[in-house]
C-alpha positions in Angstrom: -73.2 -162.1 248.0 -76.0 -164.4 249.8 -74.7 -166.0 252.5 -77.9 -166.0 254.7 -81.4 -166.4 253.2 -84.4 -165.6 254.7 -88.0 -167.2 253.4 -91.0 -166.6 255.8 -93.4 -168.9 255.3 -97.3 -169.4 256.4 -98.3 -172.6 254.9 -99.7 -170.9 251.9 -99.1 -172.2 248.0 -97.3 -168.5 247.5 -94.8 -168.9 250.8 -93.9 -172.4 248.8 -93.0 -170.9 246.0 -90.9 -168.3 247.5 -89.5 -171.4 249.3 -88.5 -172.9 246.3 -86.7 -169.6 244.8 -84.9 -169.3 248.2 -83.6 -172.7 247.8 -82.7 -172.2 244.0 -80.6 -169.1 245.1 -79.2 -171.5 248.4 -77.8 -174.3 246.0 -76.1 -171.4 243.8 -74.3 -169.2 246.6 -74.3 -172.4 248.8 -76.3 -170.3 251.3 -78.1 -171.3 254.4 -82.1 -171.0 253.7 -83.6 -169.7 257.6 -87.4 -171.1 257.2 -89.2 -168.9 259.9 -92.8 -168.7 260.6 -94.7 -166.0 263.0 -97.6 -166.2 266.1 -99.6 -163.1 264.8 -99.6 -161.8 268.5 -102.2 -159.5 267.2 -104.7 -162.5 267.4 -103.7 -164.2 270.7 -106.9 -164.7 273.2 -105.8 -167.1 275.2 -103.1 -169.7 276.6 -104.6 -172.7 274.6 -105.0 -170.8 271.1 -101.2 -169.7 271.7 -100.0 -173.1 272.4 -101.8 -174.8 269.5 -100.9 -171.9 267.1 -97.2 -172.0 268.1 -97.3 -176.3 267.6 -98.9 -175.3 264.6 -95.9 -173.2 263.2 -93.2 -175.4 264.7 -94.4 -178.4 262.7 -94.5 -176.2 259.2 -90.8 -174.7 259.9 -89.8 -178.1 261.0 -91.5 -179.9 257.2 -89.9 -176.7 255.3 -86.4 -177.6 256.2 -87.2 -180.7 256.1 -88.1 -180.4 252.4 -85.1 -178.2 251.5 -82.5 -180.4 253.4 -84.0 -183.1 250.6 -81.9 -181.0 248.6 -78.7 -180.4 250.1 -79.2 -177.1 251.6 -78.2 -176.3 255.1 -81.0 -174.7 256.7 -82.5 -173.3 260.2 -85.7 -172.7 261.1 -87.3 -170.3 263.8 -90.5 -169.9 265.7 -91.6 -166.2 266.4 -94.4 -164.5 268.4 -95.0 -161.2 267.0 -96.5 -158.8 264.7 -95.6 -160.2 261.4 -93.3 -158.0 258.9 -91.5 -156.8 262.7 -90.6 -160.3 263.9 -89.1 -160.7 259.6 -87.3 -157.4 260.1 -86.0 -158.3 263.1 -84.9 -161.9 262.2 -83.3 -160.4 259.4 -81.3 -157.7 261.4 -80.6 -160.0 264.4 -79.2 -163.2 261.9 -77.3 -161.2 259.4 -79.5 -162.0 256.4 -78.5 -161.1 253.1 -81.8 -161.0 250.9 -85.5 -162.2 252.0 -87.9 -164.3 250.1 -91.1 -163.6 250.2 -94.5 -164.5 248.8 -96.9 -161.7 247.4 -99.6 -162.7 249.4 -100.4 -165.2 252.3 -103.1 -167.2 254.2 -104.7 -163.6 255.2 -104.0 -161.9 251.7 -107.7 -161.2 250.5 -106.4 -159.0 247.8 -105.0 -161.4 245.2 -104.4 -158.7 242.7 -102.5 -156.4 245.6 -99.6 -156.8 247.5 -99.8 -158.7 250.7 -99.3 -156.3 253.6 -97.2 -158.1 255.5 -94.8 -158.2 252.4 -95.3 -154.9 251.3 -94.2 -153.5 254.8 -91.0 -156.0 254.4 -89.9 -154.5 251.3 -90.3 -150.8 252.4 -88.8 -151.2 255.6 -85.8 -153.6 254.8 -82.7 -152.7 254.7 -81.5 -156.0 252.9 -82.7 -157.0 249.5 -86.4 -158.6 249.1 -87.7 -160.9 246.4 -91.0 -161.2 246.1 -92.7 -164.3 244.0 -96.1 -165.0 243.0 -98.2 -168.1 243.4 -97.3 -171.0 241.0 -100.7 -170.8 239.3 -100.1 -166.8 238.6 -97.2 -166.5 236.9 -95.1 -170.1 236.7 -91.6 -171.1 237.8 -88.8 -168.4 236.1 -85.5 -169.8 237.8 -82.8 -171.1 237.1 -82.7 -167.2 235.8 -81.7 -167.1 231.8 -82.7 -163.2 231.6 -82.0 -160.5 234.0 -83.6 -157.0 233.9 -82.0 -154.3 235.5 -84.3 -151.0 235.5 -82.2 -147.6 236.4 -82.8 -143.8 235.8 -79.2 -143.0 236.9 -80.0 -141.8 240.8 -78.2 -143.4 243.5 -81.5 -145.3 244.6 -81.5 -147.3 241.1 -78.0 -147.8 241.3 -78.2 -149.7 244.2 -79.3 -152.8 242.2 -76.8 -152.6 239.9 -74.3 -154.7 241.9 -77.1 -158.0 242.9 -78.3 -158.0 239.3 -74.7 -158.3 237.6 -73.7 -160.8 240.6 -77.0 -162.5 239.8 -76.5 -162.5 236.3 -72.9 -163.6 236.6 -73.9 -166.9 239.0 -76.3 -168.3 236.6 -74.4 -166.6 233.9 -77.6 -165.1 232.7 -77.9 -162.1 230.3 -78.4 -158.7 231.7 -80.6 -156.4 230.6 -80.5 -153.0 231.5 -83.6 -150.4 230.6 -83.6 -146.6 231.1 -87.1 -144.9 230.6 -87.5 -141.6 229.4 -90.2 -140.7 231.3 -91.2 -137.1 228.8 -94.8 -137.0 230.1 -93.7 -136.3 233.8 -91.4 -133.8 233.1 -93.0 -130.7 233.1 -92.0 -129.0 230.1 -92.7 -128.7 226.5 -91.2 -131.9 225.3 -91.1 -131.0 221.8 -87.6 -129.0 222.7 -85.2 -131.0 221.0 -82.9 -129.7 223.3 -84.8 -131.2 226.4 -85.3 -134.6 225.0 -81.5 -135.0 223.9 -80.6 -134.2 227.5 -83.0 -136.7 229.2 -81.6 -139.3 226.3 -77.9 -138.2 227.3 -78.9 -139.1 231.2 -80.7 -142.5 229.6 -77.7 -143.6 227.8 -75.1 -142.6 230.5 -77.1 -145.0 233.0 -77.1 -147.4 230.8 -73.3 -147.7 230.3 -72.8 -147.4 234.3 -74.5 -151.4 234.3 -72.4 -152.1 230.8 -69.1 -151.2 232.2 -70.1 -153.0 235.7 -71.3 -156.2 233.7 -68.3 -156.2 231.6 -65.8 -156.2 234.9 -67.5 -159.0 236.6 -67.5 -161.0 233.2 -71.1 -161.0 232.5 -71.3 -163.4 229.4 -74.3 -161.4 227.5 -75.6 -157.7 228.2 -78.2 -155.8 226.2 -79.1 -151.9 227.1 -82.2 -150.4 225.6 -84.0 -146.9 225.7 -87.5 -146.9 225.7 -90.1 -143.7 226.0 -93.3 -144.0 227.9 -94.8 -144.8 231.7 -91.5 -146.2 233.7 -93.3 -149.5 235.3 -95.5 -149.7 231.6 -92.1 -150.1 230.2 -90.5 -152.5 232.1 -93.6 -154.5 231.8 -93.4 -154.5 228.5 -89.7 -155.4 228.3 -90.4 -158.5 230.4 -93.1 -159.3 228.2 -91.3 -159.2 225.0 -87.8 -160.5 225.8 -89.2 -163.4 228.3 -87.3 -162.0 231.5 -86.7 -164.2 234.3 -86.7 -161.8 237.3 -86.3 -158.2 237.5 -84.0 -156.2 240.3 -84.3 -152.5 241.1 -83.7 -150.3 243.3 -86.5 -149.0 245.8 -86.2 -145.4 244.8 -85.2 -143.4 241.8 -85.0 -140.2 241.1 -88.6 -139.1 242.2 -87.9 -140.9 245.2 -88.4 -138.8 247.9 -90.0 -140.9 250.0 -87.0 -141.7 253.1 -88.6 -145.2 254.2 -91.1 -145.4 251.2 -91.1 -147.3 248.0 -90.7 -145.5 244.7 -93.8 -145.5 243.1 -92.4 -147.1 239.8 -90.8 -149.8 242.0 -93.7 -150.4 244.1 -95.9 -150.7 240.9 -93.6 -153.2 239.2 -93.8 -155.2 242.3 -97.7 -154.8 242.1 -98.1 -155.8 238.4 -94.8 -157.8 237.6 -95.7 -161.5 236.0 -91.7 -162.4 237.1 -90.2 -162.6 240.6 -89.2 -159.1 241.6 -85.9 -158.2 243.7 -86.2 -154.8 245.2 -82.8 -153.3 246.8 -82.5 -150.3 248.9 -80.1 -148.2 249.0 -77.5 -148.3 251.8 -77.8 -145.1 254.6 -73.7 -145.2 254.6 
């Protein structure tokens, strides 16, 4: 499934992480890691600052491979000159990548409770999956991955993870865990019609065996499914909490997606708020 894996990287201690997940995945699919880092050519005055900005990131793609050919994987690395989250999309488009791996924050993220913006227009723009780690200090190392989480409401949007978590889970032959919220609060009627909450239970349930029966045809060794009744992203933080998930994947929209080129808001404030590495997957125009 991951052929090709992308890790931007600036330097920082959260683009070293994410280098470190991307080579995890690398050894597992026996991928080829691409390290690149980006000339902001939003901040380009002159000839001189372009040349010693430029040395600057050839040395730190150069030392990143470097580090992850210590390892065994095969790697490549690339120099850009651009505005940031374009020259990543591009990269990605114009190399075939399979999945990006990205830091929540970088040299220029001022926000350290907020999602870097470089990283936040990756994963609503791309078309491939992104994961998105935290800094070391933040939230810890959570791979090799023991516990998978797979979020999904049913919609087309969340169903588009489906397929990278059970591959996921069957590679490091994880557990899957798939949660369906039942969101009554949002709904916009009387929730005390038992007629009402059966049906948005019915829609939980019938999501929920969708990842079973995919899990159970790519030989997924353990899956657990589980119905829960609240705030979506509340819920799944909870569930991370309490059944000490390695990394979550979801789909960038679900049913109140309505947002073309937007994140879903419950996806978005996972992202945002998750303690795990977060793998968001859009779903595909064809």
């Amino acid at each position: 499934m991951f052929d090709d894996i992308l890790v931007p990287t600036d330097g920082s201690p959260c683009s070293e992480v994410a280098a470190e997940y991307a080579e995890d995945l690398a050894r597992q699919y026996d991928a080829t890691v691409h390290a690149l880092c980006v000339v902001d050519s939003r901040g380009l005055e002159n000839a001189p600052r372009y040349d010693r900005l430029k040395a600057e990131r050839t040395e730190l793609a150069e030392r990143t491979c470097a580090n992850l050919s210590t390892t065994g994987v095969e790697t490549e690395q690339a120099v850009r000159t651009d505005v940031p989250h374009t020259a990543i999309l591009r990269y990605a488009t114009d190399h075939g990548i399979d999945l990006v791996v990205m830091g929540t924050h970088g040299r220029t993220g001022v926000e350290r409770y907020l999602l870097g913006s470089v990283t936040e227009k990756v994963v609503r723009l791309s078309d491939v999956p992104v994961l998105t780690v935290k800094a070391e200090e933040e939230s810890g190392v959570t791979f090799p991955y023991t516990d998978i989480l797979v979020p999904t409401d049913g919609s087309e949007g969340a169903g588009a993870a489906i397929g990278p978590a059970v591959d996921i889970a069957s590679t490091y032959d994880a557990s899957l865990h798939a949660l369906s919220v039942v969101n009554k609060a949002a709904m916009g009627f009387d929730v005390r019609s038992d007629a009402n909450l059966d049906s948005l239970e019915e829609a939980a349930r019938t999501a929920l065996d969708t990842v079973e029966e995919r899990a159970t045809e790519a030989s997924v060794s353990a899956v657990e499914t589980s119905v829960e009744y609240g705030t979506p992203y509340r819920e799944i933080r909870s569930y991370v909490d309490e059944h000490e998930i390695d990394l979550v994947v979801m789909g960038t929209q679900g049913r109140s997606g309505i947002e073309r080129y937007l994140l879903g808001s419950v996806a978005e404030k996972t992202v945002r708020t998750s303690p795990v590495p977060v793998m968001t997957v859009r779903q595909s125009d064809s």
